[in-house]
C-alpha positions as CSV (number, residue, x, y, z in Angstrom):
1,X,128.8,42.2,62.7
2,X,130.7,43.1,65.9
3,X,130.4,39.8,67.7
4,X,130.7,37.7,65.0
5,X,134.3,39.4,64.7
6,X,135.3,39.4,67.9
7,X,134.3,35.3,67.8
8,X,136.8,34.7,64.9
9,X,139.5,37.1,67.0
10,X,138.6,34.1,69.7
11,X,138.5,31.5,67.7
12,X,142.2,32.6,66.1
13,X,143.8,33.5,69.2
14,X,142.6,29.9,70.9
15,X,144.3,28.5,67.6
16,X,147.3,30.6,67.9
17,X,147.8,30.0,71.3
18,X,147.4,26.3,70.9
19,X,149.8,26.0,68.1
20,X,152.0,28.3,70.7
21,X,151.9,26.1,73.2
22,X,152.5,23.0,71.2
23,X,155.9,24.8,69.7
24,X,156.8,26.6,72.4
25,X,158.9,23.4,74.3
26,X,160.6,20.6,72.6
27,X,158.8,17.8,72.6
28,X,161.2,15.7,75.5
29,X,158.2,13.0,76.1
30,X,158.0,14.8,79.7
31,X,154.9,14.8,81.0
32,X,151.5,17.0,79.8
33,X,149.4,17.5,82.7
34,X,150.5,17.4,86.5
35,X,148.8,13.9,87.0
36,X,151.0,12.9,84.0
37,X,154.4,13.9,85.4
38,X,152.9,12.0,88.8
39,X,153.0,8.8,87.4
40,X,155.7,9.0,85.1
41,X,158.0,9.6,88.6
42,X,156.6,6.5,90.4
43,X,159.5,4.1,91.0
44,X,162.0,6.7,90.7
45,X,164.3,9.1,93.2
46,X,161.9,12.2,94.2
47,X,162.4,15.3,96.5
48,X,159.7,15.9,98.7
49,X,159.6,19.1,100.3
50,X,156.8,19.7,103.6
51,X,155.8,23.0,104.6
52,X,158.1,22.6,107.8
53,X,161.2,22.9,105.4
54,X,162.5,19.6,105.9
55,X,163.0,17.3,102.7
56,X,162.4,13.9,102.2
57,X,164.5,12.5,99.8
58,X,163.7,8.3,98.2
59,X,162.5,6.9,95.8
60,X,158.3,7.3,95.2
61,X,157.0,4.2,95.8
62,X,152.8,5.3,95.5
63,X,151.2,8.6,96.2
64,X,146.8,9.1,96.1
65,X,144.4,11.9,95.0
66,X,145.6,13.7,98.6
67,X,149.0,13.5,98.1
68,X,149.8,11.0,100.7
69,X,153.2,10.1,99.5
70,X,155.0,6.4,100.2
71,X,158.3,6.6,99.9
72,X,161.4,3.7,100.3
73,X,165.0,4.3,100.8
74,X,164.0,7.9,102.4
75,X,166.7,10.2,104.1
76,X,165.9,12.9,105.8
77,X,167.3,16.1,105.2
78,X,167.1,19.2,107.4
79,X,168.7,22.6,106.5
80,X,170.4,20.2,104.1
81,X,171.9,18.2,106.2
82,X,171.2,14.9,106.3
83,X,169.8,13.6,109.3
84,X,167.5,10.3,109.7
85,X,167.5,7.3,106.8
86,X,164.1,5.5,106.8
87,X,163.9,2.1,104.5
88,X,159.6,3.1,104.3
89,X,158.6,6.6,104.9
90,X,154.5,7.7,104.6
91,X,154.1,11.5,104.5
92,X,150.8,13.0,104.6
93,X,149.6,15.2,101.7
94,X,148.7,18.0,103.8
95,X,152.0,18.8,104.7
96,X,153.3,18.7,101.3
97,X,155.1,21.6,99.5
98,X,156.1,20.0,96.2
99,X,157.6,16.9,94.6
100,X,160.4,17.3,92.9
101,X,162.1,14.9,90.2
102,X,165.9,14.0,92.1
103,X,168.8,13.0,90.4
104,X,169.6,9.6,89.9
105,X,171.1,8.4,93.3
């Protein structure tokens, strides 16, 4: 009788905790999963931060499995500043810290 109880505790947490996380955000149509939010951002202004520090700001043009990022109107900002403007930029995945959504420029 004991593990027959604890599966229906499972069962109703997993069911609780679904519903939880179905209410929990509005729905805003943003993205569901982290492959989702990657392609909804193709084509539009992106942040890319590398491990180094220095951000790459343009708009996403492509990016792969690895995270190789193409970017196009890229300016390079370093402590904030802004220092090199690239028409095409190609950053290698491995040096990647995050992509970030930018505001429209």
């Amino acid at each position: 009788a004991a593990s027959s109880d604890t599966s229906r505790r499972a069962s109703a947490h997993r069911h609780a905790t679904d519903t939880m996380s179905d209410d929990a955000a509005p729905d805003t149509g943003a993205a569901k999963t982290p492959a989702d939010f990657l392609k909804s951002i193709r084509g539009k202004p992106v942040v890319v931060k590398l491990n180094s520090g220095v951000d790459y700001r343009g708009i996403l043009a492509c990016l792969d499995g690895y995270m190789n990022i193409a970017m196009e109107q890229t300016e390079e900002y370093v402590n904030g500043q802004l220092k090199n403007k690239y028409g095409d930029a190609f950053i290698r995945g491995n040096n990647v810290l995050y992509i970030s959504t930018a505001k429209d420029r």
